[in-house]
Every structure is written in C-alpha cells, then in structure tokens.
C-alpha positions in Angstrom: 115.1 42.8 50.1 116.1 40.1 51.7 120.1 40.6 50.9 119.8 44.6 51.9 118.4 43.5 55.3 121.4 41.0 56.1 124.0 43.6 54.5 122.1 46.6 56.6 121.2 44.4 59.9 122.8 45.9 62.7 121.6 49.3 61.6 117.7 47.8 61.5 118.4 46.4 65.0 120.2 49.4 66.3 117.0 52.0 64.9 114.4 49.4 65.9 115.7 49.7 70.0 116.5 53.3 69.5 113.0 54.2 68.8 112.0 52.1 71.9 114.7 53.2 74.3 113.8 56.8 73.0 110.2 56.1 73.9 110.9 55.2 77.1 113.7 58.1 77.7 111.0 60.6 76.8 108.2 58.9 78.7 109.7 59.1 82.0 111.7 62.1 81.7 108.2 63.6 81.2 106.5 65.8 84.3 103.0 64.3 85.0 102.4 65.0 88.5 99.1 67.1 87.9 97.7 65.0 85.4 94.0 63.9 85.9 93.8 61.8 83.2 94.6 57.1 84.1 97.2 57.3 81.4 99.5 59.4 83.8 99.5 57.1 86.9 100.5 53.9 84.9 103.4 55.7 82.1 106.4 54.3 84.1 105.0 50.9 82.9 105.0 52.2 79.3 108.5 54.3 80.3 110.2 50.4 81.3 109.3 48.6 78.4 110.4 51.3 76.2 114.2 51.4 77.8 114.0 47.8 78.7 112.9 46.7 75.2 115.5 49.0 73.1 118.6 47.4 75.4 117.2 44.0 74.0 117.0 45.3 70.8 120.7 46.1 71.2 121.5 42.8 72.3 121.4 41.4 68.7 123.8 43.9 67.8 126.5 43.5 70.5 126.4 40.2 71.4 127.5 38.9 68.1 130.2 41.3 68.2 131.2 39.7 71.6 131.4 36.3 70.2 134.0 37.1 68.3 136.6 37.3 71.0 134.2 35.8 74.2 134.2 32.0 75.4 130.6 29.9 74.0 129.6 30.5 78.1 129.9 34.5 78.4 128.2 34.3 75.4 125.0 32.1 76.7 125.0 34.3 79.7 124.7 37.5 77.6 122.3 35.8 75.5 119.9 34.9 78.7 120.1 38.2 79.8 118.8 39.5 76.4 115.8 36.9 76.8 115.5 38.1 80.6 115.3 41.8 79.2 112.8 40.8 76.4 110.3 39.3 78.7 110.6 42.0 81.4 109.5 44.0 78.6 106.8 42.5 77.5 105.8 42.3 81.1 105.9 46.0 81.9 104.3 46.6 78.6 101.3 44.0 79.3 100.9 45.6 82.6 100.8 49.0 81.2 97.7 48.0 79.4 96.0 46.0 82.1 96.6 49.2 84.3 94.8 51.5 81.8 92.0 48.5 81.3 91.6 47.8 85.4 90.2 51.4 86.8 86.5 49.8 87.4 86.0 47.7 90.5 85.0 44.9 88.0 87.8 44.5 86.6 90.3 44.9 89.8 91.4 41.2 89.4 92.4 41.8 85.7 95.7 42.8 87.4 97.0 39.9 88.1 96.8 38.8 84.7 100.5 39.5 83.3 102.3 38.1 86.5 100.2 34.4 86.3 101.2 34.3 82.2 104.8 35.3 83.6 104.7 32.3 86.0 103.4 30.1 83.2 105.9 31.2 80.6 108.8 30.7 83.1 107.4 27.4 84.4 107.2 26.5 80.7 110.9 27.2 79.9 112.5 25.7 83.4 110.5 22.2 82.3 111.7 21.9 79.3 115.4 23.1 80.6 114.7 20.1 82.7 114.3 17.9 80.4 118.0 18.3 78.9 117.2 17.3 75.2 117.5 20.7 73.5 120.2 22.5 72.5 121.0 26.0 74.5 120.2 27.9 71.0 116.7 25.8 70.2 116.3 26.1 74.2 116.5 30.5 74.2 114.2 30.7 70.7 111.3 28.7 72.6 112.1 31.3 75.7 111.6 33.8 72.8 108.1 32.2 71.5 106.8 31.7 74.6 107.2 35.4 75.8 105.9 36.8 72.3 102.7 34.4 72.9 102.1 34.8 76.3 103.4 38.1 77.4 104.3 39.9 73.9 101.0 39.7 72.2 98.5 40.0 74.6 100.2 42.9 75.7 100.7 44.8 73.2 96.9 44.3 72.4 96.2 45.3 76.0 98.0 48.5 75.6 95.8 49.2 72.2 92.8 48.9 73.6 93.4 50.8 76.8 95.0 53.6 74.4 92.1 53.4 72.7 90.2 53.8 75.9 92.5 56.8 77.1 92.0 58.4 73.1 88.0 58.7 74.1 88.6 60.3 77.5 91.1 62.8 76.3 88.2 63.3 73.5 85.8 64.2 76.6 88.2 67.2 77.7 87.8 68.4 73.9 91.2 68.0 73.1 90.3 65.8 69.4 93.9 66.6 68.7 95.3 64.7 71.0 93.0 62.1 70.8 94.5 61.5 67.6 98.0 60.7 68.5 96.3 58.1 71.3 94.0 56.6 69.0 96.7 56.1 66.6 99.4 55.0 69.0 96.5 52.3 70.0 96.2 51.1 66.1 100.3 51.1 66.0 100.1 48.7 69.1 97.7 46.3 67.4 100.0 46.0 64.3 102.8 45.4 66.5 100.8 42.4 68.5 100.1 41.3 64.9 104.0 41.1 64.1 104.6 40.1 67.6 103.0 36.5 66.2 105.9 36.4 64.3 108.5 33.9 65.8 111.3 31.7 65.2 110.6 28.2 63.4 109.8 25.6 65.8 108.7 22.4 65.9 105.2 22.9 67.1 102.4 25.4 65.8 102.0 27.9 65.2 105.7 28.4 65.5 105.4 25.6 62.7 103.6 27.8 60.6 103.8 31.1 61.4 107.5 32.3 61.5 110.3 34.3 60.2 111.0 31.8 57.2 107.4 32.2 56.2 107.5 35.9 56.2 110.5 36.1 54.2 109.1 33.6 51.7 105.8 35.2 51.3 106.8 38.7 51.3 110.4 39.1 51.1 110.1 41.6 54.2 112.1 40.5 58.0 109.4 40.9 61.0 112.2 43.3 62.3 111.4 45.7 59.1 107.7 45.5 60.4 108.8 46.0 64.5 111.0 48.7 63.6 108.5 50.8 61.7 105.8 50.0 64.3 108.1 51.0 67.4 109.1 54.4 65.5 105.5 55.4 65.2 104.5 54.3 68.6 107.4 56.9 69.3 106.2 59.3 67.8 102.2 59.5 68.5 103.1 58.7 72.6 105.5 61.6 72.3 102.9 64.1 70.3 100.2 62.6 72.8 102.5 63.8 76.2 101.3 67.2 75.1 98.6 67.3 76.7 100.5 67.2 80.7 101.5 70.3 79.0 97.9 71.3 78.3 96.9 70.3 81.7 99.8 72.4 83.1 98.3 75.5 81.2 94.8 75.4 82.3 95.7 74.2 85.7 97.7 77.7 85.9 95.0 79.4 84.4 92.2 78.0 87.0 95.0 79.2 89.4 95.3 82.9 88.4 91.5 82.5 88.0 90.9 81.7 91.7 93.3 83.8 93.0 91.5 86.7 91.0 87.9 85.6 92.4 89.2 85.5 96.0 90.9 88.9 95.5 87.6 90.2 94.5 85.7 88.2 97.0 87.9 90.2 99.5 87.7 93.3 97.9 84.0 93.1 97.2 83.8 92.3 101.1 85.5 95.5 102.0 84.0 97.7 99.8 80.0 96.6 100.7 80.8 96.4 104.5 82.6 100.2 104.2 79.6 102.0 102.2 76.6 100.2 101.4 76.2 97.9 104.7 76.6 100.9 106.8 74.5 102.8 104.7 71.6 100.0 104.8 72.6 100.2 108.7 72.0 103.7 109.1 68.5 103.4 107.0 67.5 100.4 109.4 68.6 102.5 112.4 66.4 105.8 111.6 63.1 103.5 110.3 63.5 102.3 113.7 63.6 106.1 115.4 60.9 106.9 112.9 58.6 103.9 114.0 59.4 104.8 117.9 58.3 108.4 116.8 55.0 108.1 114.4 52.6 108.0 117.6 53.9 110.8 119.4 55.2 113.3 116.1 54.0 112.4 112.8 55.6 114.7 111.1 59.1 114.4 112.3 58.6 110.3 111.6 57.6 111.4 108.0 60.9 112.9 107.5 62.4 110.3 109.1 61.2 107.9 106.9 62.1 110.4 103.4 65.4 110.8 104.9 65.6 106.9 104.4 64.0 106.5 101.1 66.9 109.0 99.7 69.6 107.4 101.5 68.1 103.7 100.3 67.9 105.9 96.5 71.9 106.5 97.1 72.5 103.1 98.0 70.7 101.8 95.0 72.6 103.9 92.9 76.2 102.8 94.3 75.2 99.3 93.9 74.5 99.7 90.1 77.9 102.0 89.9 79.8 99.2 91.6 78.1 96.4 89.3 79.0 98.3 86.6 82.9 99.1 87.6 82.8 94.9 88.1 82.0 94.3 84.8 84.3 96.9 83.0 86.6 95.5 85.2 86.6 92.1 83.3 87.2 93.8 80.1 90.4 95.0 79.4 89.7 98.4 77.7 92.2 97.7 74.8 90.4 95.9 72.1 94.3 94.9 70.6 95.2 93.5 74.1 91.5 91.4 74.1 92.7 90.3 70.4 96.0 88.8 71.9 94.9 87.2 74.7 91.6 85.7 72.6 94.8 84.4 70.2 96.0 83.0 73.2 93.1 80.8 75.0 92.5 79.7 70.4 95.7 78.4 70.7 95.5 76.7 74.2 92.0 74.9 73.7 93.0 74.0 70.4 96.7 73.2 70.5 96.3 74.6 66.8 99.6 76.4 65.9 98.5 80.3 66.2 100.6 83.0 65.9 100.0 87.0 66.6 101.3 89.8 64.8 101.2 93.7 64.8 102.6 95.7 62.8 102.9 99.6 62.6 101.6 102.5 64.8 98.7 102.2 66.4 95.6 104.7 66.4 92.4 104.7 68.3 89.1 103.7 66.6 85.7 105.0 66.4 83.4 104.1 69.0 82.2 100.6 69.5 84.8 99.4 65.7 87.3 97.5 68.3 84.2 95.3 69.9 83.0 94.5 66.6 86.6 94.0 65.2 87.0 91.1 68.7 83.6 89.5 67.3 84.9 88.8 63.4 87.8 87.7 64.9 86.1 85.0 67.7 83.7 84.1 64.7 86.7 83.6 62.1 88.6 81.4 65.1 85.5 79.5 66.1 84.8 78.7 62.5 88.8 77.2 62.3 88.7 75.3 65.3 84.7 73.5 63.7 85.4 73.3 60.4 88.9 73.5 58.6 91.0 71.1 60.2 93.8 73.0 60.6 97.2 72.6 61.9 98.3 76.3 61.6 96.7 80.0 62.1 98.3 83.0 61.5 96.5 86.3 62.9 98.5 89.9 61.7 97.3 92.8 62.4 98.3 95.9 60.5 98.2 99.3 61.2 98.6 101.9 58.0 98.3 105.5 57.6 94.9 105.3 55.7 93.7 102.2 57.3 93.8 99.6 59.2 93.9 95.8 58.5 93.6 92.1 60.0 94.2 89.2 58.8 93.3 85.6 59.7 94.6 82.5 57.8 94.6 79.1 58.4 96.1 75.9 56.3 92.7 74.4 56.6 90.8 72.6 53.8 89.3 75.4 53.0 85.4 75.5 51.0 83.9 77.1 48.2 82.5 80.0 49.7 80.4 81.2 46.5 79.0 77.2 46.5 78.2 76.4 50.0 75.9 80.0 50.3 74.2 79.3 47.1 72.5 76.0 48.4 72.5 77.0 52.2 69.2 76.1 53.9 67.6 79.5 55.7 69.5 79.8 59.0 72.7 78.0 57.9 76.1 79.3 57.8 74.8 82.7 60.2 77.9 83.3 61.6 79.3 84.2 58.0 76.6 86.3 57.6 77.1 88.0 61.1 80.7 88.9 60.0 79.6 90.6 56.6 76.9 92.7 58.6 79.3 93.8 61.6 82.2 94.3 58.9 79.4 97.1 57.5 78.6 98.3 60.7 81.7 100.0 61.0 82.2 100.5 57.6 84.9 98.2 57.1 85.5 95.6 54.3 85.5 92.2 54.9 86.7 89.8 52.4 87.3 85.8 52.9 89.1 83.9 50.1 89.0 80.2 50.2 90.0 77.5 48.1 88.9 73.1 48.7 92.3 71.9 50.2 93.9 75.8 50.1 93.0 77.2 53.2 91.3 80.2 54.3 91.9 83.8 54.6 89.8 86.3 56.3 90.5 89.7 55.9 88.6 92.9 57.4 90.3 96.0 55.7 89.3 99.5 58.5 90.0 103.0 56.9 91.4 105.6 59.9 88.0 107.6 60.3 85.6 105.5 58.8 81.7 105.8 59.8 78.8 104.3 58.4 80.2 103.5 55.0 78.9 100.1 53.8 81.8 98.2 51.4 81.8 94.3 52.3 82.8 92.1 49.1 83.4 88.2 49.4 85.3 86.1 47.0 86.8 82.5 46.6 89.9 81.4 46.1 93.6 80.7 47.0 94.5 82.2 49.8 97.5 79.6 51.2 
C-alpha cells in the first residue's frame, strides 16, 4: 500500500483538493437568499475553506514540480504560502462551525474563539522563527501541527456538531431526507478531525507519537488516503443537503401563488357580498324599519312589510349557501386525473422522493363518485410510501384501455409481507389498507398490492369502463420491483 501511494501521489493529492475545491465551487455558486434555515447565513465560511483548502491540497503537487527548475527561496515562499492557505482554511472552516453553534445569546462570545487560537498559533510559530535554531523545512511542519491542533481539529469538530445541530432543524421542517445528508456530512467531519490528529513527526507529543510514520506502520494506509475519502463524502452529503434551498424555493412559490389566490378571492368575495347580499340585508333593514314606523298606525301593511323581509332574508340565505358551495367546488378541480397529477406533485415536493407520472391511452369519463375514490387509494398508497417503505423512487402510471382502466403505484421500498403483517394485526391496525380494499369494492374495481421484504411495493387498482357495484378485490404478496 505504501509503494502504490508514493507511485500514485500526485493523483491522491490532486483528488483530495479537487473534492474540496469542488465543495467550495458548489457551495457558493449555490442561491440561498430565501433560506430560513442558520446553515444559509454562514455557507460562504464553508464555501472558503472548501476553495481555500483544495489550492493547498494542490500545493503538494505543484510545488515540487517547481523545485525542479526554481531557486531553494521561490520555493520557501511558495511553500509559506501553502501553510498560509492551510491555516486560512482551517480558519474559515472553524468559523463555519462556531457560526452554526453561536445563534443563542449565550453563546455570542463563542465567536471569537477561532481568531484568539489564530493569534496563538501565529504567536507560536513567529517565536520559534525567532529563536533561529530550526531549519525552514522542520520550521513549516510545526506551522502545519500547530494549525491541525489548534485551528484544524477543533474545527472540523465544530462544524460536526453544528451540522449535527442544522440535521435536527431541517428534521423539524419534515424533510428526514435531508436531514440525512446533514447528519452524515456532520459524522464525515468528525472522522476528518480524527485524521486531522494526524501530523508530521516532531519532537514533542503528541507529534511524538501520533504521526504519519505511525500510521503507515500500524496500518500501511497515508492520512492523505483517509483525508481524501473524508473530503469526497463531505462533498457529496453538503452537495445532496443544498437541496433543500431548492425545496424552500418551491414552497416559498407555492405560499406565493397561495396568497395571491386568497387575496384574489378576498377581493372577489368583497365584491360579490357588497353587490348582492349586503344590499339585500340593506334593503331588509331598510323596510323592518318602515314596517316598525308603520305597526301603530296600519298593522296590516307593517305585517307585509315585515313577510316581505322574511322572503327576501329566505333569498339571501339561500345565495349565501349557493356561494359557499361555488367556494368549495371552486377548490376542487373537477378533473379527478388533473387532482391525481398535482397530488403526485406536492408527494414528490414534501418528500423529495423521486415520483414520476404517467398516462397512457384515451381517456373516458367514470361513473359517479369512481374518480374521488380512485384520488383516495392513491393519497393512502402515497401516505403509506412516504411512513413506511423507505423509498428513494415512485412511479405512478395510469392506463387507460378499451375494457378498463388501470393505476399503478410502485415504489423501490423495503417492501412487507402483506399476508404476515394482517394475520397478527391488533384490531384497529393497518386501517388504511383496509380502507383501500373497501373503496376499491365500492366502485367495483380490483385492487391488488404485491409486496416482497426488500422488493418493493406495487399497488394496483384494475377499473372496468362501466363498472357498478361489482365487488372483486384480491390481495397477494410478492415481487413486484
């Protein structure tokens, strides 16, 4: 192992800053203006050391390359710039996870934190530049130690436990996928303090002990294998976890066309009640009061007054229920496919599940009331996706034949035993498998789900063009993926 890394080092250094500088590309090239969540007002910390921290993983590729035709001083030059760009990185990195640690009035003063270990660690390495006894090599590894120690580790711990932190917020918004990547990004970071402990041989400990020569002696393995492999992952889950500015972007659009659609129907609804039913409740008030002025002097006329009202309050009464109802219908589309693709849609957009939507053939109108309880297999079949199967893919079809028609719901899920899990069901468990079986024979239609332990699931409702009232609903297990 040892021989393959020095045959294949430039190509382990070159991967190890790509994945950082990568990092750090993606990070700040990402659009997080609307995000509500801490991580979003503290990613250009995360987007520096990423950029920052890949150069200086460059640096041991180039500047050997340099020395080859350079004078010994260029070379030192280009060398303390490389230990410049390491412990600006660990800076911005230690920073990054004080930031996401620091929201709390408590805590305010942990801020300060990186920049007094930055004083220390440059007080430490002017001293002993001072004190002229080292070489400039030994000289730029202790600059190295001392930035791993006091910038290095703790800040790559920082940044695990504010991830960690930032995993059980996004959590809160019921995005667990996301969570995920943070929560593993935050694991990633620990390993790499871990590694970060790693350091050059030196003189005093744990440098003594602790140290490249040890590593390779013990296991055979550089720390550079181990950085590498920790900053591709931490590539990888941050990247993943950025999806969710995307999610917020969504539902921030969606709470948009939401509000503009209540304030349209604030307006509309203001129109409508002042043009008919608040002149009509006018009108009524305006002859109860003719009617009261009358009842001394003509009875009889304010008695017809007063009938006249109770007809025109009937009216009223009436119009109010018509225009309650047009409201509601109003919410509903009217086309149970259209209600299917958009139900697809919000599945897909609270999840961040994979779901796609297909239709296939001619469509035809359904009996009375079959599309409604079509919608509520399909919610139920979703519902029970998103809870139980842990999916990272659904695929809804819908296919329209000349004898029937036919949807499909499948997932890549771990599936169940479905002949099992209903034979030892408690009273009152499971009900919402036992809703779709009794509105799959409410319109006559034939529901079957097949479903295999680590196979997936497939529900499948089978409608025949002109069905009523026929009761054929069969259930069977197995693969289906």
């Amino acid at each position: 192992m040892v021989e393959f890394f020095q045959t294949n080092r430039d190509i382990v250094f070159f991967v190890y800053g790509l994945a950082f500088f990568v990092l750090g590309l993606a990070v700040a090239l990402q659009s997080r203006r609307h995000s509500r969540i801490a991580l979003a007002r503290h990613l250009w910390l995360l987007a520096t050391f990423g950029i920052v921290h890949g150069v200086y993983e460059w640096g041991a590729v180039f500047i050997p390359i340099q020395q080859t035709y350079s004078d010994l001083a260029a070379v030192n030059i280009l060398y303390l710039i490389r230990l410049a760009l390491e412990t600006v990185s660990f800076f911005a990195l230690f920073q990054f996870g004080v930031e996401l640690l620091a929201e709390g009035p408590r805590a305010r003063y942990l801020r300060f934190l990186p920049i007094v270990l930055l004083g220390l660690w440059g007080a430490a390495i002017s001293i002993i530049w001072a004190m002229g006894d080292l070489p400039f090599a030994a000289w730029r590894d202790i600059g190295d130690i001392f930035a791993r120690y006091l910038l290095g580790m703790p800040g790559a711990s920082f940044a695990a436990v504010g991830l960690g932190h930032q995993a059980r917020q996004v959590n809160r918004m019921d995005l667990p996928r996301i969570a995920r990547y943070f929560r593993g990004a935050a694991w990633v970071f620990a390993a790499y303090a871990l590694s970060s402990a790693v350091v050059p041989r030196a003189d005093f400990f744990p440098a003594s002990a602790l140290n490249y020569d040890f590593l390779l002696q013990t296991i055979g393995v550089p720390a550079a294998i181990f950085r590498a492999a920790c900053g591709t992952l931490i590539a990888y889950l941050i990247i993943r976890g950025m999806e969710i500015f995307d999610v917020e972007t969504d539902r921030l659009l969606e709470e948009a066309a939401q509000a503009r659609a209540v304030a349209e129907d604030r307006e509309r609804i203001g129109r409508e009640l002042h043009d008919s039913i608040i002149q009509s409740l006018y009108a009524a008030g305006l002859t109860l009061e003719d009617a009261a002025l009358t009842i001394d002097e003509d009875a009889a006329r304010a008695k017809v007054r007063v009938n006249e009202v109770i007809h025109a309050l009937d009216r009223t009464i009436r119009d109010i229920r018509t225009y309650i109802l047009d409201l509601r219908h109003a919410r509903e589309s009217g086309d149970w496919e259209t209600d299917l693709e958009e139900l697809i849609r919000a599945f897909r957009l609270q999840t961040l599940i994979d779901a796609d939507f297909l239709v296939e053939g001619d469509a035809f109108p359904l009996a009375n009331g079959a599309g409604k309880q079509i919608l509520t297999i399909a919610r139920e079949a979703l519902t029970n996706v998103a809870k139980h199967a842990r999916a990272t893919r659904v695929r809804a079809r819908l296919v329209y034949q000349s004898a029937h028609i036919e949807l499909e719901i499948s997932d890549n899920g771990i599936g169940f035993a479905w002949e099992e899990i209903l034979s030892v069901a408690e009273p009152g468990e499971h009900q919402g498998l036992r809703n779709m079986q009794e509105r799959a024979e409410l319109i006559g239609a034939r529901l079957s789900i097949e479903s295999a332990p680590q196979r997936g699931t497939t529900v499948r409702l089978i409608l025949r063009n002109g069905t009523h009232g026929s009761r054929n609903t069969s259930c069977r297990s197995e693969s289906s993926w």
